[in-house]
N, C-alpha and C positions, 0 to 999 in steps of 0.2 A: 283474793282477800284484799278488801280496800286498806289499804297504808298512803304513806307519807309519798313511798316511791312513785305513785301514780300520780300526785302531784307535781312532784319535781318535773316529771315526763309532759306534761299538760302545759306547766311553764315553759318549758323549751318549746312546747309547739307553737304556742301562743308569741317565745319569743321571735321565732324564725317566720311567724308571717306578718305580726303587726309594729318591728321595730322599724322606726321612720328615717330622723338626723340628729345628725351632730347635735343637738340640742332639742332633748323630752320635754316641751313645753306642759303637758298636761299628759294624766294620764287618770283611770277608775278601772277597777274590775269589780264587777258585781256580781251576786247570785239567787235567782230565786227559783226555791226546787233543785231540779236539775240542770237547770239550764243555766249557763254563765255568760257575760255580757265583758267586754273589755269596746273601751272608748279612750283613743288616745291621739295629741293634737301634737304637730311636730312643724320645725319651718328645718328646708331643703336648699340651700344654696344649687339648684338646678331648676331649670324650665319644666314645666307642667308634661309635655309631652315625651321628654327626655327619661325623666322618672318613671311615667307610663311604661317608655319602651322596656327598662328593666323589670318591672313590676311582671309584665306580661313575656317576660323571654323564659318560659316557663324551659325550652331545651336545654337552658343553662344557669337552672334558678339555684343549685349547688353553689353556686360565685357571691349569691345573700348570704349563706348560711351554711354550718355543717352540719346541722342538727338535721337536712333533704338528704337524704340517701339515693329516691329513686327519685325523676320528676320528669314530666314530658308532656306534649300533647297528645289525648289518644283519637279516635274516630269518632266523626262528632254524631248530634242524634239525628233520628229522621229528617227532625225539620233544620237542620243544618247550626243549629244551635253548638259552639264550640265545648268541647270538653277537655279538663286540663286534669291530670294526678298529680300526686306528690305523695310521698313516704315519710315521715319523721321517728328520728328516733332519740329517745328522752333518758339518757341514763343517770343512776347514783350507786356509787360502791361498785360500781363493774357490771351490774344488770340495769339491762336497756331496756325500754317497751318502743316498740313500733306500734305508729298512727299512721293508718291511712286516709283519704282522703280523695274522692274522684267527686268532682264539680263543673257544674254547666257553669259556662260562663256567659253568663246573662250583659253584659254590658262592658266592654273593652272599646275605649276612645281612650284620648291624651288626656282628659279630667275628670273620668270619673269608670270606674269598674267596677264590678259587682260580681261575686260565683255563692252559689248555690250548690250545697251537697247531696249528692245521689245516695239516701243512707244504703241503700242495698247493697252500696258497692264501698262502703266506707265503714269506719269503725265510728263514727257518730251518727247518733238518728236522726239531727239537722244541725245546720251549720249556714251560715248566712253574713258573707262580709262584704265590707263597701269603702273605697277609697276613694276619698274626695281629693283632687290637686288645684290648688288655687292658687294663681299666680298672686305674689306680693313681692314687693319691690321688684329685684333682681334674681328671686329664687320660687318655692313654693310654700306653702300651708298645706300638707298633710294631715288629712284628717281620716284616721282609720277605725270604723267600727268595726265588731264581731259580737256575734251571740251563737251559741254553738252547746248542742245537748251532749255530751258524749255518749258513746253505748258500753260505757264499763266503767268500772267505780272510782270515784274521788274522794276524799277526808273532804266530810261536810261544813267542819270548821279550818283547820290549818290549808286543804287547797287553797283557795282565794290568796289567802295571806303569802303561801311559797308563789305562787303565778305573778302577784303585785311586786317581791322584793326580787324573784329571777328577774322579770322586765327591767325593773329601775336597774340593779345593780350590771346586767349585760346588755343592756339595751344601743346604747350608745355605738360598740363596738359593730353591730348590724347595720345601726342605724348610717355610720359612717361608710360601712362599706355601700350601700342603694347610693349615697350621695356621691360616691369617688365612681361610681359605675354611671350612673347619671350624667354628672359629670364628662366623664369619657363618651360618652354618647354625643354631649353636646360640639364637643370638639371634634369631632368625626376621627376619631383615634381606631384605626386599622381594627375590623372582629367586633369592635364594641357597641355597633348599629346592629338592630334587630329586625329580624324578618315577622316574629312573631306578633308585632302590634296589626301589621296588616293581612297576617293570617288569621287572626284570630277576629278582625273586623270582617274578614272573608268566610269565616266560619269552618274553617278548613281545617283536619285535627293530621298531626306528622305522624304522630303516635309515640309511645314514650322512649326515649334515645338519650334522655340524661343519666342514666343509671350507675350510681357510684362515681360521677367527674369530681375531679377535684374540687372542694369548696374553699373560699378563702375565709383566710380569720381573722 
């Protein structure tokens, strides 16, 4: 039965993959039909590639967020094209919904990525996001889109509304952690360099091995 709670679940997913930094410069979610759209503009005190490497450490995407329960790379498709999962799980009042989520990743460099949802193997019929990193002064301009159908039900009026004030009111707290991981990248701090920007440039999938790591808060 579609309720509120499928909301709430939808905003933690949306928070755990599109919050940026220290400071929400812009942000919209919209909807038409079924299908929902979130467009939101962030600046990153870290270098374009730096960012990337986090964005793409998909064995250790738990360290974004704790809302990723499982997350990994799995075996990529014929034509070598990479495939990344993740799990989410969205609770209120003590019941949780789990979202899944297994995507090609069409596009992994240091400025710009792109995944695409395999709906067969995912609990949305489609799903399509893109992050744009543009260097500006000393850090980045994140710019992350999504439009994404899910395959189970939302409140046609309060979703939007709960997905907009989850983001604004948690966002930050995400957003800071990409930038302290970023960060740490930049300064070659021991563990915090990734393997996975240039497997995934390689097309190469590990398979999934984050399952349940600690996330930070």
């Amino acid at each position: 039965m579609v309720n509120a709670r499928t909301g709430i679940a939808v905003a933690t997913l949306l928070l755990g993959a599109a919050a940026s930094t220290a400071t929400l410069d812009f942000i919209d979610v919209g909807r038409d039909g079924g299908v929902y759209s979130l467009h939101a503009e962030t600046f990153i005190d870290a270098p374009p590639q730096a960012i990337a490497s986090v964005l793409l450490d998909y064995e250790r995407f738990g360290r974004i967020s704790s809302v990723y329960k499982d997350y990994g790379y799995l075996d990529p498709l014929p034509d070598g094209t990479p495939v990344v999962f993740t799990r989410m799980e969205g609770c209120l009042l003590g019941i949780c919904k789990s979202m899944t989520r297994v995507e090609r990743l069409e596009a992994a460099g240091p400025r710009y990525i792109r995944t695409v949802t395999l709906p067969e193997r995912s609990d949305f019929k489609r799903s399509v996001s893109e992050w744009s990193l543009v260097g500006e002064g000393g850090g980045t301009r994140m710019i992350y889109t999504l439009e994404m159908e899910p395959d189970f039900g939302i409140p046609p009026v309060i979703g939007p509304l709960l997905i907009k004030r989850t983001l604004k009111r948690g966002g930050v707290r995400v957003i800071d952690r990409i930038e302290s991981l970023a960060q740490a990248v930049e300064a070659g701090q021991p563990g915090a360099a990734l393997a996975g920007l240039s497997a995934a440039v390689a097309g190469s999938g590990a398979g999934v091995r984050g399952a349940r790591a600690s996330a930070a808060e």
